[in-house]
N, CA, C and O of each residue as an XYZ file, in Angstrom:
348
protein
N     109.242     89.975     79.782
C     108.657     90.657     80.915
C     109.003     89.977     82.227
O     109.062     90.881     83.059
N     109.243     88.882     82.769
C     109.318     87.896     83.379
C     110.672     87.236     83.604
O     110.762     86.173     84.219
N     111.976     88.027     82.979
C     113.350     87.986     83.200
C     113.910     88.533     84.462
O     113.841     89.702     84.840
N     114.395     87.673     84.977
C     114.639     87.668     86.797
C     115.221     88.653     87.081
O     115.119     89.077     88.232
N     116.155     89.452     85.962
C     116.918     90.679     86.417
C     115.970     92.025     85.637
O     116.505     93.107     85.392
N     114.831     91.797     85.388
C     114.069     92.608     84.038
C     113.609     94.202     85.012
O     113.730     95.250     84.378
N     113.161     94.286     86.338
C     112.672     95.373     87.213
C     114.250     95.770     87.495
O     114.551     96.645     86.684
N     114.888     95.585     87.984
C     116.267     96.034     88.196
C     117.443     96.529     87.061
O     118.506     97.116     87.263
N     116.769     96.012     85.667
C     117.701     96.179     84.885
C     116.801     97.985     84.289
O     117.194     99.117     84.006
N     115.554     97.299     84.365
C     115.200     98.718     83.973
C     115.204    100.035     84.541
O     115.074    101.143     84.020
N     115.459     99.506     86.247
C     115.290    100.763     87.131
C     116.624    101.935     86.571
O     116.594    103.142     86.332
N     117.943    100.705     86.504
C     119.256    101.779     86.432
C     118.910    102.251     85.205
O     119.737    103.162     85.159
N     118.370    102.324     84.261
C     118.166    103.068     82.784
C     116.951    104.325     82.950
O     116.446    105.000     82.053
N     116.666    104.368     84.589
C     115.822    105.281     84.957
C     114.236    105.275     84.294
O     113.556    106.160     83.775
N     114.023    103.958     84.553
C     112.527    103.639     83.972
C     111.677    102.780     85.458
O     111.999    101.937     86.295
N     110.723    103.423     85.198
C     109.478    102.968     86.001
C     108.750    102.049     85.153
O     108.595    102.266     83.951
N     108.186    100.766     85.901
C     106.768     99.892     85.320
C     106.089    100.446     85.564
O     106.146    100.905     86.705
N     105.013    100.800     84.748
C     103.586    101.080     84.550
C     102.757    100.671     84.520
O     103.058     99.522     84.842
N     100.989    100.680     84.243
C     100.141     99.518     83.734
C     100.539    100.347     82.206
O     100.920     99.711     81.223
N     100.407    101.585     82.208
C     100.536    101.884     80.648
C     101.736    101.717     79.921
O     101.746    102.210     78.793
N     102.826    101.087     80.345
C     103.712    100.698     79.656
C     105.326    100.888     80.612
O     105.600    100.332     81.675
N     106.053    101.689     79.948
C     107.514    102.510     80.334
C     107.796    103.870     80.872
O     107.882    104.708     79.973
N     107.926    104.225     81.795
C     107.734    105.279     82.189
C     109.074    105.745     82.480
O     109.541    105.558     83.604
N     109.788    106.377     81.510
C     111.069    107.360     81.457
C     111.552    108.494     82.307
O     111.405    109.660     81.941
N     112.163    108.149     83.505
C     111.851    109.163     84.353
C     113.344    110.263     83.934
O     113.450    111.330     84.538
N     114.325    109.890     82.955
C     115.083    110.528     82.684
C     114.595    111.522     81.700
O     115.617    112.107     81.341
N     113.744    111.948     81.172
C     113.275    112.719     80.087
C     112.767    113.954     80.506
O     111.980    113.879     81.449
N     113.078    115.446     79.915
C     113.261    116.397     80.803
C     111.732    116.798     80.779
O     111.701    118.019     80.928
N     110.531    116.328     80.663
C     109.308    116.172     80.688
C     109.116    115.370     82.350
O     107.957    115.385     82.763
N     109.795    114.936     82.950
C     109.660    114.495     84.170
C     110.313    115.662     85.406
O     110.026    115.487     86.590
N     110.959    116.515     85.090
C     111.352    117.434     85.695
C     110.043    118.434     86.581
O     109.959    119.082     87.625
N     109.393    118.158     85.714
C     108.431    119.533     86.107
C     106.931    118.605     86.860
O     105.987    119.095     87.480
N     107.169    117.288     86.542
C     105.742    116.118     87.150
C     106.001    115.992     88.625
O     107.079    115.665     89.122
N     104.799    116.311     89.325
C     104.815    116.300     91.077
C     103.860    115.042     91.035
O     103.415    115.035     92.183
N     103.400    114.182     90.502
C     102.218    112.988     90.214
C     103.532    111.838     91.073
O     104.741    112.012     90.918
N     103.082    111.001     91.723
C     103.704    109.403     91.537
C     103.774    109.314     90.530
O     103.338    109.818     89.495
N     105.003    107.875     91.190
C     105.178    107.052     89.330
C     104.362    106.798     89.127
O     104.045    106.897     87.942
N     103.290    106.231     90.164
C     101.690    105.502     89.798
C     101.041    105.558     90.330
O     101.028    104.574     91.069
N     100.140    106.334     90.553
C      99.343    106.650     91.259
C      98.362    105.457     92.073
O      97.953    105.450     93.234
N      98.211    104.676     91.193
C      97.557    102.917     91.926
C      98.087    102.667     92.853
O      97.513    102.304     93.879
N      99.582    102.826     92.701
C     100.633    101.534     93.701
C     100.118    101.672     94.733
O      99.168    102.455     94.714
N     100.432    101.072     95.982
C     100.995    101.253     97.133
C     102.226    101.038     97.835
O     102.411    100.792     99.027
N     103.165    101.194     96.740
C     104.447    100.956     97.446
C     104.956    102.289     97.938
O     104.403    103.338     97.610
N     106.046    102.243     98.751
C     106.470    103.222     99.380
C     107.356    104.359     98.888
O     107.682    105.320     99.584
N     107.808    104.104     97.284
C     108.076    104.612     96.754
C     106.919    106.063     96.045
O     106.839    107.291     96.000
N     106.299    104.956     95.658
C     104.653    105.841     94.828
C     104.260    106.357     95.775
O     103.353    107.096     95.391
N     104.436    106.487     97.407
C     103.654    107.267     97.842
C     103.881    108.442     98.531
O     103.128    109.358     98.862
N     105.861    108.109     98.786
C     106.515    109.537     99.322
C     107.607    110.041     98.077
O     108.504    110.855     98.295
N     107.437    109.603     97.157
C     108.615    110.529     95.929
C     107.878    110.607     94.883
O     107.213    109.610     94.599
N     107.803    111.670     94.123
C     107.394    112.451     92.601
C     108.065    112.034     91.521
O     109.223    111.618     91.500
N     107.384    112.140     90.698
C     108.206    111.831     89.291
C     109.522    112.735     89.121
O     110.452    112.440     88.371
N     109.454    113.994     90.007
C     110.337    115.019     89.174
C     111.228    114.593     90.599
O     112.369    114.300     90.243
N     111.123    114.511     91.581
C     111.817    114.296     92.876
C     112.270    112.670     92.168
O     113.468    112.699     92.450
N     112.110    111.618     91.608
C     112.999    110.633     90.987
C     114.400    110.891     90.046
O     115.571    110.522     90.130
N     113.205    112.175     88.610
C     114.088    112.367     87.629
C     115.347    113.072     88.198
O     116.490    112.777     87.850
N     114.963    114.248     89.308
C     116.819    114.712     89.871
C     117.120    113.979     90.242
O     118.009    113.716     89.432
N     117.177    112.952     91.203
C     117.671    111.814     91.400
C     118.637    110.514     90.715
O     119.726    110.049     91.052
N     117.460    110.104     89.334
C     118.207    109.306     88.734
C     119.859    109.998     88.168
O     120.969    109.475     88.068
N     119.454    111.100     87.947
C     120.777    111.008     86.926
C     122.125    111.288     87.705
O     123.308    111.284     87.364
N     121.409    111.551     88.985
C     123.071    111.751     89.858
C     123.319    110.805     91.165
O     124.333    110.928     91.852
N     122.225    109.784     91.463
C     122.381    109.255     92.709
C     122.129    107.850     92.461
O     121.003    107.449     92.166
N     123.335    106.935     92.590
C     122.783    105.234     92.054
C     121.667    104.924     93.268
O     121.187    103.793     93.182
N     121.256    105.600     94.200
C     120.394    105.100     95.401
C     118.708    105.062     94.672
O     117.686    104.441     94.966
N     119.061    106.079     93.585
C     117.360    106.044     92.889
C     117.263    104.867     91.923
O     116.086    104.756     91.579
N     117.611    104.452     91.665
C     117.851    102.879     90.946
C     117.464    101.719     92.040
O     117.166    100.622     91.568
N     117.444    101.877     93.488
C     117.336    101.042     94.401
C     115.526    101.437     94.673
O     114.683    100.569     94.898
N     115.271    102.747     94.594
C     114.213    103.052     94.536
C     113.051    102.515     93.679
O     111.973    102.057     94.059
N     113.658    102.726     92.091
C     112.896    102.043     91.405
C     112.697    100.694     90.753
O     111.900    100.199     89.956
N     113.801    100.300     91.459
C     114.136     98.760     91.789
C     112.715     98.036     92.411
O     111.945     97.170     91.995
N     112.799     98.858     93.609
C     111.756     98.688     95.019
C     110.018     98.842     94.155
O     109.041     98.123     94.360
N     110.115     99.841     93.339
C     108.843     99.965     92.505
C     108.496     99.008     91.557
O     107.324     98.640     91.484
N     109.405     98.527     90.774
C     108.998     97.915     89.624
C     108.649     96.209     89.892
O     107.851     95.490     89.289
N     109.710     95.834     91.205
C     109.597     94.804     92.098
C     107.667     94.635     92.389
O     106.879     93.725     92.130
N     107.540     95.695     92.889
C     105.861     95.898     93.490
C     105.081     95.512     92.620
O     104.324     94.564     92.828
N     105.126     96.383     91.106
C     104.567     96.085     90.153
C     104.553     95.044     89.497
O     103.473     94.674     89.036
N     105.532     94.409     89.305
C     105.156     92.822     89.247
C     104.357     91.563     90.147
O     103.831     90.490     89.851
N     104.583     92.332     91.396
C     103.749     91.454     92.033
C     102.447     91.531     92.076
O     101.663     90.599     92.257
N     102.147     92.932     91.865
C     100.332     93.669     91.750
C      99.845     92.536     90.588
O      98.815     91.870     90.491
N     101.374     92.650     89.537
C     100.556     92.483     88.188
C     100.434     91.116     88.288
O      99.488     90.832     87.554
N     100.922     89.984     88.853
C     100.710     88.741     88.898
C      99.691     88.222     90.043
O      99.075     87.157     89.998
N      99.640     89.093     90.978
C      98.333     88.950     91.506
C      97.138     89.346     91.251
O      96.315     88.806     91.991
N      96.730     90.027     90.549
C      95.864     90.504     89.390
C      95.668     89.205     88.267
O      94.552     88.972     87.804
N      96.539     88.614     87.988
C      96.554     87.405     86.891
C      96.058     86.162     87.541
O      95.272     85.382     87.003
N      96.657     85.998     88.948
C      95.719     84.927     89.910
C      94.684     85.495     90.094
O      93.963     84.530     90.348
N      93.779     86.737     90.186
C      92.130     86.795     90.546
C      91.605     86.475     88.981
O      90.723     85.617     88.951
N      91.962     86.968     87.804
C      91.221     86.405     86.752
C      90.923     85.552     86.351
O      89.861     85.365     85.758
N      92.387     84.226     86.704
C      92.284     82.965     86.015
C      91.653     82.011     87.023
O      91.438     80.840     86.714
């Protein structure tokens, strides 16, 4: 989880971090989703592009990979700052 290239490697395979896990934005079940990747975030991604406005994206534009680059980046930081208020 914690592999320095691990948010970037997953973005180009067209996957979002989640709290619930992997979020496949290439799967034609994302076509038709107007939701954020995550509705929690606050990154700038989650708050002006759709799941289905990603999925056309990923499969024809390497710029959505920079996108969810930018997301999954966020999500690690939520999630490790979340790990500093518990411990």
């Amino acid at each position: 989880m914690y592999d320095c290239v691990f948010p970037s490697r997953t973005a180009r395979f067209g996957t979002a971090l989640i709290p619930e896990g992997l979020l496949r934005l290439k799967t034609s079940a994302m076509a038709a989703d107007y939701r954020p990747v995550d509705p929690e975030c606050d990154c700038l991604v989650c708050k002006n592009y759709s799941r289905a406005h990603l999925h056309a994206k990923i499969t024809k534009e390497p710029h959505a990979a920079s996108l969810l680059t930018y997301h999954n980046i966020r999500f690690q930081m939520r999630l490790c700052q979340d790990m500093h208020k518990v411990g």
